[in-house]
N, C-alpha and C positions, 0 to 999 in steps of 0.2 A: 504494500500500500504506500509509502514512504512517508516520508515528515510532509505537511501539509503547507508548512509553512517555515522559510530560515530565515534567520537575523544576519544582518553585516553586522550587527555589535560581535555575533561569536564570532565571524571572519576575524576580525579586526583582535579580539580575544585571542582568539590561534593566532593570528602574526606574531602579536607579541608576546606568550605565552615566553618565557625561559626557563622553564620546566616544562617538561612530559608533554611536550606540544607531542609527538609521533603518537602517544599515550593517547592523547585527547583526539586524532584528528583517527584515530581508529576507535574510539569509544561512539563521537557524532556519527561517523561511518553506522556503529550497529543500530543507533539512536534513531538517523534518519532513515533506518531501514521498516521502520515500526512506525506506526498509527500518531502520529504524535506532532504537534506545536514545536517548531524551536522558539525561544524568548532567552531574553538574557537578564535576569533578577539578581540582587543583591551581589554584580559583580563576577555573576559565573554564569554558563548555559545551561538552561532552565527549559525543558521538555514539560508542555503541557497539554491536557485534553481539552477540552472546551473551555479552555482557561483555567483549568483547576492545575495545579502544580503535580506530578508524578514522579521526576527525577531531574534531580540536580549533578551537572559533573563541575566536580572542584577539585585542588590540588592543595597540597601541602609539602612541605619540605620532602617528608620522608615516605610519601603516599601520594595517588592520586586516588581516585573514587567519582563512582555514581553513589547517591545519595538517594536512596528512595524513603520518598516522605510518610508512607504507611505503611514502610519496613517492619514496622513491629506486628504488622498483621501477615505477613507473607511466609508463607511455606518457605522451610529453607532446606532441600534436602543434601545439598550441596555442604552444606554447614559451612558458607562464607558470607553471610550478611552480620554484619560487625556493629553493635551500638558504641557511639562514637565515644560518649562518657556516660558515667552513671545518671546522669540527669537527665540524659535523652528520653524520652517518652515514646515519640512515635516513629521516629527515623533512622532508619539504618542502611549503614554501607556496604558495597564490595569496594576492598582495597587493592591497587595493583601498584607493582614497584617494578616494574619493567612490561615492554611491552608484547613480548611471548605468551604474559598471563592472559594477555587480553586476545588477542590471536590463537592462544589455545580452546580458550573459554566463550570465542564466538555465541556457539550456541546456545552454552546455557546463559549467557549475558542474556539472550533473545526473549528465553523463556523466564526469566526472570523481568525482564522489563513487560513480557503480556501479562502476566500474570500483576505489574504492578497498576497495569491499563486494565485490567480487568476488575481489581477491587473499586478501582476509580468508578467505572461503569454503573459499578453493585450499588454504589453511595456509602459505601460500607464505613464508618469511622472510629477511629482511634480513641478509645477509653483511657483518658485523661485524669490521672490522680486529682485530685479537687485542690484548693490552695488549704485548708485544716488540713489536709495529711499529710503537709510536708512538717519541720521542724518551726513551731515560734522558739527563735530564741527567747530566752529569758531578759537579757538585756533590750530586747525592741518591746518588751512587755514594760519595765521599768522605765525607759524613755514614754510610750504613750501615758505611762500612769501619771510622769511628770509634766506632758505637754497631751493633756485631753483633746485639741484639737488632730494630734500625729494620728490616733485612733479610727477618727471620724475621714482623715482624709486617706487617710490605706485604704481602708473598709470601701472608699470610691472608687480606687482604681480598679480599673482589670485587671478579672481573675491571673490571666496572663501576666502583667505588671507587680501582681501582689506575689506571685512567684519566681519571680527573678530576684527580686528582692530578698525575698526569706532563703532563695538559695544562695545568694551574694553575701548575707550575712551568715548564714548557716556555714559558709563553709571554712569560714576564718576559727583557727585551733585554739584560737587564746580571747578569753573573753576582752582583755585590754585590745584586740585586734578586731573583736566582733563589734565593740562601743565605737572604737574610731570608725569603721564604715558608715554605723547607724545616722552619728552626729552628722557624716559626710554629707548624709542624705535626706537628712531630715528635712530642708526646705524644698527640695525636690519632690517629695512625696505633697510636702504641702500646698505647692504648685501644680501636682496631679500629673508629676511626669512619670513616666518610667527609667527604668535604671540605664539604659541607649536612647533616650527622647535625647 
């Protein structure tokens, strides 16, 4: 069927790439071989169905990767879809660091990307931990108790917002390290930004 639609932002992407461009220009190769949008979002190319987002290819130093965004609901029988860090929720990677893996793995790249076009299809979505189940620290409990307004304007922001947030402080090991984040951001919340606004 092939891609329905390409960007010159990814041309212009692949020119400049200084990494894994051979990587990436055999990854689009399977990409526009499949039902799918090319777009270029957040910086990288962005394979979409009717506009919904299904996979992302992005690079990193020591990796390149498609990035499928309801990886967490896909059959892996391969056992190569990789959650990128403990916090990820719904998206998960294949990783390659050369480009044999990807020329070996043609196929099942293939059937792993129908299969990601096909949840897409279904509407099928992603069971999202709630923002109570992640971690309140103690110390963003002790800052709203001393500034009652902090309380009222977290509780405004998106669920999304409220959860960067608690993982951003959550993750710091030393309460003296979790208090200076909180401080950092206190008027930010009060503002009703997010923690990347």
């Amino acid at each position: 069927m092939g891609a329905r639609k390409m960007s010159d932002k990814v041309d212009a992407f692949l020119s400049r790439a200084k990494n894994w461009q051979e990587e990436f220009r055999a990854l689009r190769e399977i990409l526009q071989s499949c039902d799918l949008s090319e777009d270029f979002k957040w910086g990288q190319p962005c394979y979409t169905l009717d506009g919904r987002n299904v996979v992302l290819m992005h690079g990193f130093k020591e990796y390149c990767a498609l990035l499928f965004f309801k990886g967490a609901l896909m059959k892996d029988p391969k056992n190569i879809l990789v959650q990128q860090t403990e916090n990820v929720q719904a998206a998960r990677q294949i990783r390659f660091t050369a480009l044999e893996q990807i020329t070996k793995q043609a196929k099942t790249l293939k059937s792993y990307i129908q299969q990601a076009i096909d949840l897409e299809k279904s509407g099928a979505k992603v069971g999202f931990k709630k923002t109570v189940e992640f971690d309140f620290p103690e110390e963003l409990e002790r800052k709203m108790d001393d500034v009652p307004a902090l309380r009222a304007a977290f509780e405004e922001l998106t669920p999304g917002r409220q959860r960067a947030y608690l993982l951003h402080f959550s993750s710091a090991k030393q309460a003296k390290t979790r208090e200076a984040r909180i401080d950092k951001n206190v008027q930010r919340i009060l503002d009703g930004k997010g923690l990347d606004d």
